[in-house]
Residue frames relative to the residue before (quaternion, step in Angstrom):
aa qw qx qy qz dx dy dz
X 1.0000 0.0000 0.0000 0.0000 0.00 0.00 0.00
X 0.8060 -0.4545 0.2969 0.2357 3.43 -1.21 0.70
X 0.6833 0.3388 -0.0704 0.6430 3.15 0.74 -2.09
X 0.5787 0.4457 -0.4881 0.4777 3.91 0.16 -0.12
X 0.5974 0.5754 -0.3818 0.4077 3.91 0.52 -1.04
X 0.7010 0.5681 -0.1489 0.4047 3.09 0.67 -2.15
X 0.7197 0.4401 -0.2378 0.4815 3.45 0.66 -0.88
X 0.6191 0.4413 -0.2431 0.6024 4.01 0.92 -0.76
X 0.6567 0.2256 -0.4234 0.5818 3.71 0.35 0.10
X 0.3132 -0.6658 0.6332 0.2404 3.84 0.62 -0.17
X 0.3774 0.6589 -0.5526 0.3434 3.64 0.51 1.63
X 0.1625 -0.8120 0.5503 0.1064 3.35 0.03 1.19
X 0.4287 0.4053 -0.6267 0.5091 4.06 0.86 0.33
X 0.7764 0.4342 -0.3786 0.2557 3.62 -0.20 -1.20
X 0.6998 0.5169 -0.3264 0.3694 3.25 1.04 -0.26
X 0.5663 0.6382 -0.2386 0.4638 3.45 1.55 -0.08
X 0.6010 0.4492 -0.3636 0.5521 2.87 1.83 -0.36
X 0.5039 0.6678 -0.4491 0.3137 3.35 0.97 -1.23
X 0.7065 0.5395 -0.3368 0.3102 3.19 0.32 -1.85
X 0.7759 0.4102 -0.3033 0.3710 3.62 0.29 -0.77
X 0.5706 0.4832 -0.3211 0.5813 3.63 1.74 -0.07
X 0.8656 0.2087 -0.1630 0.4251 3.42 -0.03 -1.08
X 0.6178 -0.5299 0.4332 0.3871 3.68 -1.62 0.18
X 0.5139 -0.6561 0.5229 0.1789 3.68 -0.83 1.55
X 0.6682 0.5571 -0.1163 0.4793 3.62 1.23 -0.84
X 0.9075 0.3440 -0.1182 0.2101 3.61 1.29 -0.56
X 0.6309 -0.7331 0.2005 0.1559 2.99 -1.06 1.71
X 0.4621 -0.5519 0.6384 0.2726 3.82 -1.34 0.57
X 0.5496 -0.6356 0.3443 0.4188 3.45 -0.95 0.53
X 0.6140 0.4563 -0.5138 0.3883 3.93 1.07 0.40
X 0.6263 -0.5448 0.3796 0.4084 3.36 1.43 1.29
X 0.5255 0.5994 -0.5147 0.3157 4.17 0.62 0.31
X 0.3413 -0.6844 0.6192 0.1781 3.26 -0.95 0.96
X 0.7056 -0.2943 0.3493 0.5417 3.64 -1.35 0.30
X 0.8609 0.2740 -0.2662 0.3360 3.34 -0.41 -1.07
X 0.6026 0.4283 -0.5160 0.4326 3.62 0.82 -0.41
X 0.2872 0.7819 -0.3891 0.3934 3.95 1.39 -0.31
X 0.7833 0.4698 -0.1389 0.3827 3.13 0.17 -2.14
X 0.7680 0.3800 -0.3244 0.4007 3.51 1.04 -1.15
X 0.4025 0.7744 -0.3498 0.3404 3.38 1.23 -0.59
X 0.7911 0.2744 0.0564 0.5437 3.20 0.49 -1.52
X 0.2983 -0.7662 0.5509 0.1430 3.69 0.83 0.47
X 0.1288 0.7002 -0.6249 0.3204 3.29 0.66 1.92
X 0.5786 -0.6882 0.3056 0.3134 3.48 -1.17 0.36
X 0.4079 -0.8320 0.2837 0.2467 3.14 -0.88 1.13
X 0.0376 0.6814 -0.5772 0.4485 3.49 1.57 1.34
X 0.7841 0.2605 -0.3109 0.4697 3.96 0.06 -1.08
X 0.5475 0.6380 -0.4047 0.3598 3.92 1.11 -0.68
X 0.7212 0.4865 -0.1870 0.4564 3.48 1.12 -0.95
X 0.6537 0.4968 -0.3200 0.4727 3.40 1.62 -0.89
X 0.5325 0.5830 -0.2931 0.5392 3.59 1.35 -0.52
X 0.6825 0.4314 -0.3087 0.5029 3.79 0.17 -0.84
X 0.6713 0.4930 -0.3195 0.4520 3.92 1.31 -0.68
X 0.6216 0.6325 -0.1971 0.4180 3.29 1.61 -0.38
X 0.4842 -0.6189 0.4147 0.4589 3.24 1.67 -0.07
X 0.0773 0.7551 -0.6346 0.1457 4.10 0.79 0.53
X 0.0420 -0.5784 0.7822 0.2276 3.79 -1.14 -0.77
X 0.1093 -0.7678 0.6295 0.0481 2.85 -1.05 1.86
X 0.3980 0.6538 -0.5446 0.3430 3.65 1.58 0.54
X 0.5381 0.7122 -0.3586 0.2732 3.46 0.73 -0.89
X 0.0271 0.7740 -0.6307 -0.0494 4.19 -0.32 0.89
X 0.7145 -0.4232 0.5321 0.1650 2.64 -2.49 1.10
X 0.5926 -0.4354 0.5138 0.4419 3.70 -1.41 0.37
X 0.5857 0.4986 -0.4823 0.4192 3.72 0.24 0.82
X 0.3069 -0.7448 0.4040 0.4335 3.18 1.50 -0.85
X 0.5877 0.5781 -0.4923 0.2794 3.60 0.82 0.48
X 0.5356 -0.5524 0.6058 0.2025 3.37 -1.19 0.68
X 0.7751 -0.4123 0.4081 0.2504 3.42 -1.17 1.02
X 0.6533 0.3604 -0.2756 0.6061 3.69 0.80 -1.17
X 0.9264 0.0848 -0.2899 0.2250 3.40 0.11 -0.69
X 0.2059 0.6981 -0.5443 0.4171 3.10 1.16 1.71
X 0.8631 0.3197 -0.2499 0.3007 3.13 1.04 -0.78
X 0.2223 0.6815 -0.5560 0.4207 3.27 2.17 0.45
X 0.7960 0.4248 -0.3218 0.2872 3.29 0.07 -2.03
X 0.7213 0.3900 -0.3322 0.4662 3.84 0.61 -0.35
X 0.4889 -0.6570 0.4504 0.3556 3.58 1.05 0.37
X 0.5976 0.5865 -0.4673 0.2839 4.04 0.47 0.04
X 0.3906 -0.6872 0.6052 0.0942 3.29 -0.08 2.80
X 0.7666 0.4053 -0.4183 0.2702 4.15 -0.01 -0.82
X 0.4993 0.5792 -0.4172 0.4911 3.77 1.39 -0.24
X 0.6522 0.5168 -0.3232 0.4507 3.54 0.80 -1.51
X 0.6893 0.5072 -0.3534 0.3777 3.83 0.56 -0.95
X 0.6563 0.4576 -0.3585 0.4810 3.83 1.05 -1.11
X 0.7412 0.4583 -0.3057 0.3837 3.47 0.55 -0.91
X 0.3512 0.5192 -0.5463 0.5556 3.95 1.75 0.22
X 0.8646 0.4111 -0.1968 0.2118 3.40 -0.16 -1.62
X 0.5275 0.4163 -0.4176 0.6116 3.30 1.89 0.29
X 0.8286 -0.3863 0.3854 0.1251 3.51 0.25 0.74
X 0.4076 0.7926 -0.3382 0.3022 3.34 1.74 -0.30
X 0.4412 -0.7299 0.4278 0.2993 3.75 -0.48 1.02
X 0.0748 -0.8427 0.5315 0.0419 3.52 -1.04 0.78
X 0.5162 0.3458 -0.5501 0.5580 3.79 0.80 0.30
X 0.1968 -0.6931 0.6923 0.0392 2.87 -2.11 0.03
X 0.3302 -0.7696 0.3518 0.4182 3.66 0.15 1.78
X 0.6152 0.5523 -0.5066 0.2445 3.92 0.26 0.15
X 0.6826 -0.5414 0.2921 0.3945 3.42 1.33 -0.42
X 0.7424 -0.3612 0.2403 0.5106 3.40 -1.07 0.61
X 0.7290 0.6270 -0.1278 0.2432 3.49 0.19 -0.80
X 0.5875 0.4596 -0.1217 0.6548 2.89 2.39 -0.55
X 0.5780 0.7255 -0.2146 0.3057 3.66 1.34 -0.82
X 0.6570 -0.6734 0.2014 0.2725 3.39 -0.49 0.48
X 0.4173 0.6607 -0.3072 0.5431 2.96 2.43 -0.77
X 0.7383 0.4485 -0.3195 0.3894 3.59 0.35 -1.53
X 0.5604 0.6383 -0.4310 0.3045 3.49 1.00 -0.77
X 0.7033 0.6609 -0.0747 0.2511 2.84 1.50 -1.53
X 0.4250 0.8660 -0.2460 0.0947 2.34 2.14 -1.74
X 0.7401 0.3671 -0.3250 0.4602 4.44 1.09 -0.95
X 0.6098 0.2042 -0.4171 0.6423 3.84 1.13 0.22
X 0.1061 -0.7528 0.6423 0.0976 3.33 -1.23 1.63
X 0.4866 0.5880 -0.4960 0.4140 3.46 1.06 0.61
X 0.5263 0.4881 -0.3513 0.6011 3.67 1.53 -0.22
X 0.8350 0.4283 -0.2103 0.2740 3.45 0.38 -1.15
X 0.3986 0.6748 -0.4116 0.4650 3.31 1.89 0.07
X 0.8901 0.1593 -0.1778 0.3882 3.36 0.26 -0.88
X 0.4471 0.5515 -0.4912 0.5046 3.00 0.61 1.41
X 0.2052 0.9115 -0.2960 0.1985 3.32 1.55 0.37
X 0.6752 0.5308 -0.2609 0.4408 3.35 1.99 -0.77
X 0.4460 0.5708 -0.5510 0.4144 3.55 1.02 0.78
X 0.5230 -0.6261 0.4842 0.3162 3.06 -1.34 1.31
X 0.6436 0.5917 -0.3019 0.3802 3.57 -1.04 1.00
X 0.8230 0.3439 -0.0055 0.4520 2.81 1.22 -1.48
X 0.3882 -0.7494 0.5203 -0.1306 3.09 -1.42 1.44
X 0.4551 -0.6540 0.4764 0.3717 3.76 -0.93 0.86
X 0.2907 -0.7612 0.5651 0.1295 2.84 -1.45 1.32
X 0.6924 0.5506 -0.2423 0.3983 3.62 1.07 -0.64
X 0.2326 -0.7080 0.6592 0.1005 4.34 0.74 1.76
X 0.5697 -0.5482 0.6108 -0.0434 2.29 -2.39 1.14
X 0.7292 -0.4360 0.2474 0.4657 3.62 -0.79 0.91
X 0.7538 0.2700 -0.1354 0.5835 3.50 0.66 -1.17
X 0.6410 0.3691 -0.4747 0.4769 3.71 0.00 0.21
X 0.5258 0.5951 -0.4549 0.4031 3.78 0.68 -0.12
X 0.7182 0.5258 -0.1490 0.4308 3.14 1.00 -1.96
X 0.7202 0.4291 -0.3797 0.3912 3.40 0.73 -0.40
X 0.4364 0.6353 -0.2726 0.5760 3.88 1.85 -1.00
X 0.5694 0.5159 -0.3573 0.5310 3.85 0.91 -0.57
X 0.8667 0.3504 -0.0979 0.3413 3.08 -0.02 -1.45
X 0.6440 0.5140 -0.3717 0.4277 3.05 1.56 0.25
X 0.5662 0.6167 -0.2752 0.4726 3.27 1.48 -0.72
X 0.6856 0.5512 -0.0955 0.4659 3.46 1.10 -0.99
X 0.5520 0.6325 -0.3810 0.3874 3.45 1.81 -0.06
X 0.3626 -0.4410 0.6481 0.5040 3.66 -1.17 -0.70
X 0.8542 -0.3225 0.3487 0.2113 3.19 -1.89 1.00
X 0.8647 0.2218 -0.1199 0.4345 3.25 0.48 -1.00
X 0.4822 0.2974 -0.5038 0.6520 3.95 1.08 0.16
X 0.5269 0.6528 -0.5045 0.2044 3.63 -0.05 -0.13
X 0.7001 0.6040 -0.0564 0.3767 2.91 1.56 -1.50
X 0.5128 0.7088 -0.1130 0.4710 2.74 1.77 -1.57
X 0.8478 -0.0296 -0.0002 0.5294 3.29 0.71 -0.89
X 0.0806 0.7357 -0.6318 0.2306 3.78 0.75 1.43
X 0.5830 0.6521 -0.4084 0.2610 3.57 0.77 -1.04
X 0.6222 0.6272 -0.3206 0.3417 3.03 1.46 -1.23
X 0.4612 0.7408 -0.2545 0.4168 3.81 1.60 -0.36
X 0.2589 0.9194 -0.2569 0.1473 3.41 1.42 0.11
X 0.6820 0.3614 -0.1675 0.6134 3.57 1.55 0.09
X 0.5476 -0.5243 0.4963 0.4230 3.53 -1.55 0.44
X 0.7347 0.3508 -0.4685 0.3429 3.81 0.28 -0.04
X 0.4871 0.7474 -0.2877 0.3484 3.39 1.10 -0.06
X 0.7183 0.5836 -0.0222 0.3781 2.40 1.35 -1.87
X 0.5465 0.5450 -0.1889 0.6071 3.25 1.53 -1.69
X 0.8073 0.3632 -0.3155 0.3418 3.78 -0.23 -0.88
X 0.5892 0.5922 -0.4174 0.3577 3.38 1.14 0.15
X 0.6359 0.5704 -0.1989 0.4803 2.98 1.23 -1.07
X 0.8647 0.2880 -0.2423 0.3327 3.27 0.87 -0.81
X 0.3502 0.6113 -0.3126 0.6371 3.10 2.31 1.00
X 0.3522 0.8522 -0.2172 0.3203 3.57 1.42 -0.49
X 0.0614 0.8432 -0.5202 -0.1214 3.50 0.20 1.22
X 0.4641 -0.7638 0.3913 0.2194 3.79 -0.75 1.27
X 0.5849 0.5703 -0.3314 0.4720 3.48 1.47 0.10
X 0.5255 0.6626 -0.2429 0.4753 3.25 1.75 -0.01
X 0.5520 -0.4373 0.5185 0.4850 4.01 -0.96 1.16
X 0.4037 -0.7370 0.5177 0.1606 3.59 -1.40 1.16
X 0.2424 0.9034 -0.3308 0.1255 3.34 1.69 -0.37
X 0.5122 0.6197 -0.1602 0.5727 3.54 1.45 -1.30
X 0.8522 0.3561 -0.1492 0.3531 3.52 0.32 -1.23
X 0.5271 0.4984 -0.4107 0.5524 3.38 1.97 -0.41
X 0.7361 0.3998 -0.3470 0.4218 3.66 0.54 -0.91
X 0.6336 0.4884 -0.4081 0.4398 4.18 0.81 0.46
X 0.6728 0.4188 -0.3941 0.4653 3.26 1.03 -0.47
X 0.8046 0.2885 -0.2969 0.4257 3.69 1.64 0.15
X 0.1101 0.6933 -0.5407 0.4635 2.92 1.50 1.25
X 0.4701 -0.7635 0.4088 0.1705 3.55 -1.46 0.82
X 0.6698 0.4867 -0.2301 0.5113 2.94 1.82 -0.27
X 0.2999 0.6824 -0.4878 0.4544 3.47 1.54 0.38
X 0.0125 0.8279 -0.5595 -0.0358 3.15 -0.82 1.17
X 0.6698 -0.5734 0.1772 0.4373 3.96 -0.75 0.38
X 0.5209 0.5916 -0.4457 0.4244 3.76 0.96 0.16
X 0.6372 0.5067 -0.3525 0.4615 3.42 1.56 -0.80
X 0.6232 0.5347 -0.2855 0.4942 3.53 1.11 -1.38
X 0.5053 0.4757 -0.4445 0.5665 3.83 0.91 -0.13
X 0.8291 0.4784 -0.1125 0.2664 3.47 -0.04 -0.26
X 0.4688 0.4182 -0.2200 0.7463 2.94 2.11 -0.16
X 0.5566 0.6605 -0.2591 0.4323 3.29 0.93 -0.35
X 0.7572 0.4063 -0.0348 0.5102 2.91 0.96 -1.51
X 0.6459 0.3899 -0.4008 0.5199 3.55 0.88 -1.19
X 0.6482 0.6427 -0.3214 0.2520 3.56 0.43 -1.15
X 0.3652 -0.7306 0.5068 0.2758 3.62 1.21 -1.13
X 0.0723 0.8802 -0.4334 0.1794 3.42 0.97 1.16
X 0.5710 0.5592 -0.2802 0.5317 3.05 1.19 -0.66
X 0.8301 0.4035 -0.1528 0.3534 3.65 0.98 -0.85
X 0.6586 0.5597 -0.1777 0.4706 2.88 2.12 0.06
X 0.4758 0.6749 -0.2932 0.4818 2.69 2.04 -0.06
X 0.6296 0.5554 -0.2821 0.4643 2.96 1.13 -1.63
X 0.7284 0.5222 -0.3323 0.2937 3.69 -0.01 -0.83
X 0.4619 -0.7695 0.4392 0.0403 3.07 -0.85 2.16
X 0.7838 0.1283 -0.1075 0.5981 3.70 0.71 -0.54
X 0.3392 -0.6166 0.6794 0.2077 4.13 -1.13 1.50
X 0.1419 -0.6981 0.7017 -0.0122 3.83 -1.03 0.76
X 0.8832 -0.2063 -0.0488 0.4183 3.66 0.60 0.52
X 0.8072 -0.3855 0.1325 0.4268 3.75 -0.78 0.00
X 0.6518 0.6508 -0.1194 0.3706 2.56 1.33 -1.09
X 0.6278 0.3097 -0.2181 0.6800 3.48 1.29 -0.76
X 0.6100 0.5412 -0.4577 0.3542 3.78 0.53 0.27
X 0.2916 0.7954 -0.3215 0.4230 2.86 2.01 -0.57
X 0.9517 0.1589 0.0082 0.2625 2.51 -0.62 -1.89
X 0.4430 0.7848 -0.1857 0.3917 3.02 1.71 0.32
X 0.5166 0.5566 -0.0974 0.6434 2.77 1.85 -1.61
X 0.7632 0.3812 -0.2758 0.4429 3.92 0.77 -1.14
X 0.2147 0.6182 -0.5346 0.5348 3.82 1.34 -0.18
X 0.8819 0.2978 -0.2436 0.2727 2.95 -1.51 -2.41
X 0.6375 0.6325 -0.2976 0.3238 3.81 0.70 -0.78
X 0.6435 0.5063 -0.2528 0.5154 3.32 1.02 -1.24
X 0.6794 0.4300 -0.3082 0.5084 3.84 0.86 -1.54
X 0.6740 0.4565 -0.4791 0.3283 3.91 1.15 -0.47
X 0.7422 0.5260 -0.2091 0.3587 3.46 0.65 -0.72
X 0.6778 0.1875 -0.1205 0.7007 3.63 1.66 -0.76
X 0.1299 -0.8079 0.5675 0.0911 3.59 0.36 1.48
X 0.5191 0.6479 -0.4177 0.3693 3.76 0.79 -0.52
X 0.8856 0.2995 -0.3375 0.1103 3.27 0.54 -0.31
X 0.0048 -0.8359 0.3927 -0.3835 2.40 2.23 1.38
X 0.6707 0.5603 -0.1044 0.4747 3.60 1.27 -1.16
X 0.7722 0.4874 -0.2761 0.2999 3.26 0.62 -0.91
């Protein structure tokens, strides 16, 4: 196809012609539209923008099943992710946070900031002084720790502990965030996950406090964020 040529030789004349010849919309047999195309091939996004002005459909996914946006999470390319905000590009997803492009995003938070308009989602990248304080908590003994969790008082706070969180550590912290009010379900996904929920369920016989623990902090998390029963 034309616009596939036009785009591998990185010839934005040829691709201006293309556009008025060939289908803006059509796929190579790995099901890539032009624009998932462009990101592939780290062509310039001068033709990504001229293509998205053309009426492209960046909903439209490759025999991977990703959608244009999340082609360009997986290849890290923040200047695709930004045009395809500023066209308007849907970002909830009726399954929840957890399906959304932000969460995809969720290990580049320079991607996952500006994807901020999914319901759910929260900044992931902490100011100079919110870091320092998430330090200094993680870095406490147990018990000034406690003393001054309160100071945790937001969903980015909240999230960056947990995911700063040493698991050999009294879980105490983690029981009082997952019932903290500003704990939100991308975070409770994540305790989940680091924690091994999946393995704590399974397990047929508790053998001491310690796995009752974390048992008890499992059933809590799946009670309060039933979704990620789903996920």
């Amino acid at each position: 196809m034309l616009l596939f040529e036009a785009i591998k030789n990185r010839s934005m004349a040829a691709l201006e012609a293309a556009a008025s010849a060939d289908d803006v919309n059509g796929q190579d047999k790995f099901g890539r539209t032009p624009l998932h195309y462009i990101i592939t091939q780290k062509a310039p996004m001068e033709m990504f923008a001229f293509l998205l002005a053309k009426g492209a459909d960046p909903q439209l996914e490759d025999k991977l099943g990703l959608t244009v946006l999340e082609k360009a999470i997986k290849f890290g390319n923040k200047q695709a992710v930004e045009l395809l905000v500023a066209h308007g590009i849907e970002q909830d997803h009726p399954k929840g946070i957890t399906h959304t492009p932000w969460f995809k995003a969720r290990h580049h938070p320079e991607i996952a900031d500006l994807l901020l308009g999914a319901k759910g989602a929260f900044r992931l990248t902490l100011m100079e002084a919110e870091r320092e304080l998430v330090d200094s908590l993680l870095y406490s003994e147990n018990e000034e720790r406690m003393a001054r969790l309160h100071l945790l008082n937001t969903p980015e706070l909240l999230h960056a502990f947990v995911l700063g969180f040493n698991w050999d550590d009294d879980l105490e912290p983690i029981e009082a965030i997952v019932q903290h009010p500003e704990c939100r379900e991308a975070t409770a996904y994540e305790i989940y996950d680091l924690a091994d929920g999946d393995y704590w369920l399974e397990r047929e016989r508790i053998e001491d406090e310690y796995e009752r623990q974390y048992i008890a902090l499992i059933r809590y998390t799946l009670e309060r964020f039933p979704q990620l029963k789903h996920t």
